[in-house]
C-alpha positions in Angstrom: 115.2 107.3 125.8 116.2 103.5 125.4 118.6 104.1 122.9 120.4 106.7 125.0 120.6 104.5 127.7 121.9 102.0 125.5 124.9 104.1 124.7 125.4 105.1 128.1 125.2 101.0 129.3 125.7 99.1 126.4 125.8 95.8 128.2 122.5 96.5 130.1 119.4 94.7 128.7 116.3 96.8 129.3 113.3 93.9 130.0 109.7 95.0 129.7 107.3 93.9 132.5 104.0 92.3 132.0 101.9 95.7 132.3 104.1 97.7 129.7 103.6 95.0 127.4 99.7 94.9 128.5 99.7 98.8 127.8 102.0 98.7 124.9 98.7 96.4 122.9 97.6 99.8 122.5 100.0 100.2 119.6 99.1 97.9 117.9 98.5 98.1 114.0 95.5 96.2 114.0 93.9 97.5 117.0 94.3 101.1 115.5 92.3 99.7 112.5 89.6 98.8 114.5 89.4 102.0 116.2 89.5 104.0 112.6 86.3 101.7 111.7 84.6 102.9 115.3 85.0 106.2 114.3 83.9 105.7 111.1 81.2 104.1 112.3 80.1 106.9 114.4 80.2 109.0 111.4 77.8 106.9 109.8 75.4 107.0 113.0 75.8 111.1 112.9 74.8 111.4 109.3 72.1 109.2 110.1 70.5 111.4 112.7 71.1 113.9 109.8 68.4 112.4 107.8 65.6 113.0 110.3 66.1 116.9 110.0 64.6 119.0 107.3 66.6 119.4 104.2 67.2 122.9 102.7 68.8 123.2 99.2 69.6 125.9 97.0 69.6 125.7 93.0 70.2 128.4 90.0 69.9 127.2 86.3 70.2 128.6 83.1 68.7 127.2 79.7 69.0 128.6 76.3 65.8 126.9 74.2 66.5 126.7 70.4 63.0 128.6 69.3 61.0 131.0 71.1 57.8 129.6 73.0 54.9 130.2 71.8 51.2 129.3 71.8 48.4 128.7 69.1 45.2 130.2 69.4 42.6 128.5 67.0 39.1 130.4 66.3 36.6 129.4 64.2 36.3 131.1 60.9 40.0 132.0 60.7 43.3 131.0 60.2 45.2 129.9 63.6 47.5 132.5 64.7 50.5 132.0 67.0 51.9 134.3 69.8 55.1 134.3 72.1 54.4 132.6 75.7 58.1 133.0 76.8 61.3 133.9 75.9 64.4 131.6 74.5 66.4 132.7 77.6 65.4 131.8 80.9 66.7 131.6 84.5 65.5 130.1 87.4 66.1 130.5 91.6 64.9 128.3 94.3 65.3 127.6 98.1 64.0 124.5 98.6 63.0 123.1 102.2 61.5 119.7 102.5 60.5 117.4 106.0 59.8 114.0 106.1 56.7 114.0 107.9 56.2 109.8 108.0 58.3 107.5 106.8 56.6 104.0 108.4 59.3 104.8 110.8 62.1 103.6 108.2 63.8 106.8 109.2 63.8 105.9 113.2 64.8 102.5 112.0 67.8 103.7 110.0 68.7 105.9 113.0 68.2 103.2 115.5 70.5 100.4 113.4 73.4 103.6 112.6 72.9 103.4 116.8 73.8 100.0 117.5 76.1 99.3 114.4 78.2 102.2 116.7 78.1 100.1 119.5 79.1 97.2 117.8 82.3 98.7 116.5 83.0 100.1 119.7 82.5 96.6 121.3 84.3 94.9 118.5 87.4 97.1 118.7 87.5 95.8 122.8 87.2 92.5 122.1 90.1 92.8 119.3 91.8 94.6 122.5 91.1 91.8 124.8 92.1 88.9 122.3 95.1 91.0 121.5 95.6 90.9 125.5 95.4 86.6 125.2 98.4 86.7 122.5 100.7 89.0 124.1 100.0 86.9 127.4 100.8 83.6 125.4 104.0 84.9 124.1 104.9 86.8 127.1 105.0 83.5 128.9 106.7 81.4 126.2 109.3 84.3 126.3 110.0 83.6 130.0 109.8 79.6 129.7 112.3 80.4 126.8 114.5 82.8 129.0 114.3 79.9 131.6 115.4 77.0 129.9 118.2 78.8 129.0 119.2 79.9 132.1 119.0 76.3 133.1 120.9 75.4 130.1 124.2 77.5 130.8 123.7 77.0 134.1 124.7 72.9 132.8 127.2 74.1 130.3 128.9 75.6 133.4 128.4 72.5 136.0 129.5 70.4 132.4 132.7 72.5 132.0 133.5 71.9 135.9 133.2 68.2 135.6 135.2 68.0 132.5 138.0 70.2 134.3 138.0 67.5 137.2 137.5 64.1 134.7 140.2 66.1 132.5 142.5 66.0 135.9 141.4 62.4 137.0 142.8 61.2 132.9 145.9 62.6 133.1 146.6 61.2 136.0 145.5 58.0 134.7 142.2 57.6 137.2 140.2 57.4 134.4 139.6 55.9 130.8 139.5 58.0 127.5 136.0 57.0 127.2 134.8 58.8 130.1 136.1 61.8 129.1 135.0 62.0 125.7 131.7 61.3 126.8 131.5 64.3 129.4 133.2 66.4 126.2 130.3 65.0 123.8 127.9 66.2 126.3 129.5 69.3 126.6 128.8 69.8 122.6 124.9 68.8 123.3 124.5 71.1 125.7 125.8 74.0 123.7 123.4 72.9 120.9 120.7 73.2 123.4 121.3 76.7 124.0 121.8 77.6 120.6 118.1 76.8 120.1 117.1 78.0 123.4 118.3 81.3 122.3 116.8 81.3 118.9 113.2 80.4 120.1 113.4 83.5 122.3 114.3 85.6 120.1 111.7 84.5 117.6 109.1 85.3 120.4 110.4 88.2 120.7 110.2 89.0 117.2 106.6 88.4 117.7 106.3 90.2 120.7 107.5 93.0 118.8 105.5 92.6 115.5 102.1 92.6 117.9 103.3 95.6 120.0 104.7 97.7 117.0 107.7 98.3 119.0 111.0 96.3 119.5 111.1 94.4 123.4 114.3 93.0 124.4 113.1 90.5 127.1 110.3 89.9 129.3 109.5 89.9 133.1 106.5 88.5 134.8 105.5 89.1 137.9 105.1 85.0 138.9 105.3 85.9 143.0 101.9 87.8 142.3 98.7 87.2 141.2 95.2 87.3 141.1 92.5 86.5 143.7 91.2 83.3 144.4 89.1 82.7 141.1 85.3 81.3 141.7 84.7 79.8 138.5 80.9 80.3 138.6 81.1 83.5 139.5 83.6 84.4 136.3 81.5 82.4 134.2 78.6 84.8 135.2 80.3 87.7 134.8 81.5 86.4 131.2 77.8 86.0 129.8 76.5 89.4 131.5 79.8 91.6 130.1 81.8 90.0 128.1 82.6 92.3 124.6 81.7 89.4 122.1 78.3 88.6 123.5 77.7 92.1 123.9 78.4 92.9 120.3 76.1 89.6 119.7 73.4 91.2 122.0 74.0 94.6 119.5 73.8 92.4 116.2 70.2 91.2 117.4 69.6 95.2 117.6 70.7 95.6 114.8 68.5 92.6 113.3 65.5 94.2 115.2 65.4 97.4 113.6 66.2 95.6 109.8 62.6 94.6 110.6 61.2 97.6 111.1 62.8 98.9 108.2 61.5 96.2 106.1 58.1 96.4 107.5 58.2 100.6 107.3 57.9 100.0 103.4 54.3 98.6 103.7 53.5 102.1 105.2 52.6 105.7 103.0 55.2 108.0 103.5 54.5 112.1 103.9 56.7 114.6 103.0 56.2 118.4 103.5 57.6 121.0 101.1 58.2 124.3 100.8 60.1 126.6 98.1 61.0 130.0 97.4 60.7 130.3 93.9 61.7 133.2 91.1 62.4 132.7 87.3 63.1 135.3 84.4 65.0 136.3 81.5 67.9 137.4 83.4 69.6 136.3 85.9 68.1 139.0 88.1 65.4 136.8 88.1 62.5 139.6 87.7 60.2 137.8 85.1 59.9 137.6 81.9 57.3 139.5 80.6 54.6 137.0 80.1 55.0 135.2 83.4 54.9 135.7 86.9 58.2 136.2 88.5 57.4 134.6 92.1 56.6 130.7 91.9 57.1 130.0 95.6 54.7 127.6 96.9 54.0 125.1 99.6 53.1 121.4 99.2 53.2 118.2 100.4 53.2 114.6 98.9 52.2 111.3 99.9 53.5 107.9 98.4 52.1 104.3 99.2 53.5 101.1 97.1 49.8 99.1 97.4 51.3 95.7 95.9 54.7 94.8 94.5 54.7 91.3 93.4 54.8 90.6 97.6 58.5 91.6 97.7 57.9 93.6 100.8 56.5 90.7 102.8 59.3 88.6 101.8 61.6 91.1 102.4 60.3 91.2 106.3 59.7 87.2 106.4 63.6 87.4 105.7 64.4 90.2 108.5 62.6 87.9 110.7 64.8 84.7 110.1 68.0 86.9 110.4 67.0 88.1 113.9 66.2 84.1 114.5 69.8 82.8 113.6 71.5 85.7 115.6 69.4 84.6 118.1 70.2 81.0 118.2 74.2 81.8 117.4 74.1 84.1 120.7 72.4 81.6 122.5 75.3 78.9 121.2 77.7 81.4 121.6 77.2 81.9 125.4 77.1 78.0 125.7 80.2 77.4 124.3 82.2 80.5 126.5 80.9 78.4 129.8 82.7 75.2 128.4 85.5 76.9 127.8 85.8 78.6 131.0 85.4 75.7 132.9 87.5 73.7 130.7 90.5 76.6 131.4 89.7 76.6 134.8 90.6 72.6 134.7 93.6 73.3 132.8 94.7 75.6 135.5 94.3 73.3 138.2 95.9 70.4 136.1 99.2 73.2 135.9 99.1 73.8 139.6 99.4 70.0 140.4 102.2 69.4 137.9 103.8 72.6 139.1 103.9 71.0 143.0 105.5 67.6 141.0 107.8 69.2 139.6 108.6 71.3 142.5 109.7 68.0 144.4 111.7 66.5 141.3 113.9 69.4 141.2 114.6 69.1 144.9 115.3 65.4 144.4 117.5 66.4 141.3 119.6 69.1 143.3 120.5 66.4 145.9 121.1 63.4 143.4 123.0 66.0 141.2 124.8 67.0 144.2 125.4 62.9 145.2 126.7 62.2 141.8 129.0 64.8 141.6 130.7 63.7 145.0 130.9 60.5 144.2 132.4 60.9 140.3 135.3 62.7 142.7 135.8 59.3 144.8 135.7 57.7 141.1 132.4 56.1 142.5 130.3 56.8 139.6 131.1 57.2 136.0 131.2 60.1 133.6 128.0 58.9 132.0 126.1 58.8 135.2 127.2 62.2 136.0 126.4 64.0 132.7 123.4 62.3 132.8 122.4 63.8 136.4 123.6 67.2 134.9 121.4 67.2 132.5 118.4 65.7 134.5 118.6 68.8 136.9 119.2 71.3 133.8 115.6 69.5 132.5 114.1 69.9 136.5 114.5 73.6 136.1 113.5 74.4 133.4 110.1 72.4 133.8 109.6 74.2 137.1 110.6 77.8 135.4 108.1 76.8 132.9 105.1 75.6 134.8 105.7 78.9 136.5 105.0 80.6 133.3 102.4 78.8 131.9 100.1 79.1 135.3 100.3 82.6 135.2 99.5 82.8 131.5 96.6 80.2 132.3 94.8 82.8 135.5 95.3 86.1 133.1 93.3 83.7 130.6 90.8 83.1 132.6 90.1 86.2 133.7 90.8 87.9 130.1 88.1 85.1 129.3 85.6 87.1 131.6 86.1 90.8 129.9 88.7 93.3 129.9 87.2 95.4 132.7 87.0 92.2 134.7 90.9 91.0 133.9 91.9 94.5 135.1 89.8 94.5 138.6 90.6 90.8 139.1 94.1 90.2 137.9 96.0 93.5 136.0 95.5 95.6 139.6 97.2 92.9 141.5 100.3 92.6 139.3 101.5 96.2 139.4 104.1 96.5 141.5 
């Protein structure tokens, strides 16, 4: 559809707002990655279940033997004399059922861990989502502070081109010296310079933009008149340690460090399994005997096993499990200290961008009218060309740092709320952006 409306408006620029490119994350290569492993992952936990079911199996085999069987009978008082037991051919049937009866809950363990690695996954692949959110914020905003400065830019090229038209004038008519004007005309060359590069750091965000979205964006609008509610940094903070998808897939790793135990310490238990087989053998495949043996060899059974010492590996191996579960512990605990820092260390930033933003506000007004000033008095020949491309280019600057304040504070709140969780950056911030 945007190519077609491409060749019905060629000259029309088609800019992407803030939420498409928000929505668009969901194209991305590495996010579909992630969600491949969640599935895979609940794969794994379904075949785990699997286990804790009884298994049925069907076999048939065949064997040729190279001499016939046969068996010795030894009396006293005579020679030993030997007689057939079975024939060289022989086929064999089975249905085979058998249940794990005990494991030392190894196979509730397994089950349990397939459980939470699942959650993990999931909770990794939204946290990938939500970091993927903080980059295409971060370049969504350097696109606009980009797009900005270049305005600004032309926007000096254009008032440099009108005062070299009227200092072009004022030389001819001999009001003013050949160094004047080659110095607005020098200025003229800097300023085109400066949009040169203007434009090629755009488009290199947008070639960003584009690799992170797997799709091509031609510019970028943020909603900068909108915004989120007033942010209570306590309350984020709070909200960032209760439901945040990296401590949550923390909190699963402990789970998951919990049930290694029980694993390990399910191999100091016996383990009971139940069997149960329908059995036939013969001579042919009709499986009907042999003639010197029973057809039918079904039977029922069960089996205990119990490793009593192994050199102390199992201990050790639960004495490990145990120091695991201890680390993942203390890194979660670390973890969650460092997010509060950070939070309230973003929160500062923001307020740091909110004061410079007011600054800057009142430079720019002070610019306009100096700028304004200048250029009146460069017509009275009250001010010289230096002074006046000077001014020019001061105001040019004053926009652009206004423009990309702008930018740079509304990057900073979908931070901070992307800092608390997805769900949270959508309730808090996202919903008040649409339009």
């Amino acid at each position: 559809m945007k190519r077609l409306f491409f060749l019905v408006l060629p000259g029309v620029v088609l800019a992407q707002s803030y939420l498409q490119i928000i929505d668009g994350i969901e194209n991305a290569t590495a996010l579909k990655s992630a969600h491949r492993l969640e599935m895979a992952a609940k794969a794994a936990a379904e075949a785990a279940e699997g286990k804790n079911l009884p298994s049925l199996a069907a076999s048939f085999g065949a064997v040729w033997l190279k001499d016939t069987p046969t068996v010795t009978f030894r009396i006293p008082g005579t020679p030993p004399m030997e007689a057939p037991m079975g024939t060289r051919r022989n086929f064999t049937g089975s249905l085979r059922l058998v249940y794990p009866l005990f494991t030392g809950y190894a196979l509730t363990a397994t089950i349990d861990k397939a459980a939470w690695e699942r959650k993990r996954s999931a909770l990794l692949a939204l946290d990938l989502k939500r970091n993927l959110y903080l980059q295409a914020t971060e370049l969504a905003s350097a696109c606009y502070a980009a797009d900005a400065t270049l305005k600004a830019a032309l926007e000096a090229k254009k008032a440099m081109d009108d005062a070299y038209e009227k200092a072009k004038g004022l030389y001819d008519n001999g009001l003013l010296p050949p160094s004047d004007l080659y110095n607005i005309e020098a200025r003229r060359y800097a300023v085109e310079a400066e949009i040169t590069e203007a434009r090629s750091q755009k488009r290199q965000i947008l070639n960003q933009l584009a690799y992170l979205l797997n799709e091509p964006v031609d510019s970028v609008e943020l909603p900068l008149h909108l915004g989120s509610k007033p942010i209570d940094i306590e309350e984020l903070i709070q909200t960032a340690l209760e439901s945040r998808e990296d401590i949550e897939a923390l909190q699963s790793a402990l789970m998951i460090d919990r049930t290694e135990i029980r694993l390990a310490r399910s191999r100091l238990y016996p383990s009971v399994d139940l069997a149960a087989e329908l059995k036939r053998r013969g001579d042919t495949p009709a499986l009907d005997g042999d003639g010197y043996s029973n057809p039918d060899q079904s039977y029922v059974g069960a089996s205990i096993r119990w490793n009593l010492f192994d050199g102390f590996s199992d201990t050790k191996t639960v004495e490990a499990a145990r120091y695991r579960h201890l680390a993942t512990a203390e890194r979660l605990k670390d973890y969650r200290a460092r997010i509060r820092m950070e939070l309230k260390n973003a929160f500062s930033r923001l307020l740091a961008l909110r004061s410079r933003l007011k600054s800057a506000t009142m430079e720019l007004r002070a610019q306009e009218a100096y700028c304004r000033l200048t250029q009146g008095r460069f017509e009275n020949q009250l001010a010289g060309a230096d002074e006046l491309s000077r001014s020019i280019a001061d105001l040019s600057s004053a926009r652009a740092k206004v423009s990309v304040l702008e930018s740079r504070i509304f990057a900073q709140k979908a931070t901070l709320w992307l800092m608390a969780g997805i769900e949270t950056f959508k309730k808090g911030f996202l919903s008040r952006t649409a339009p």
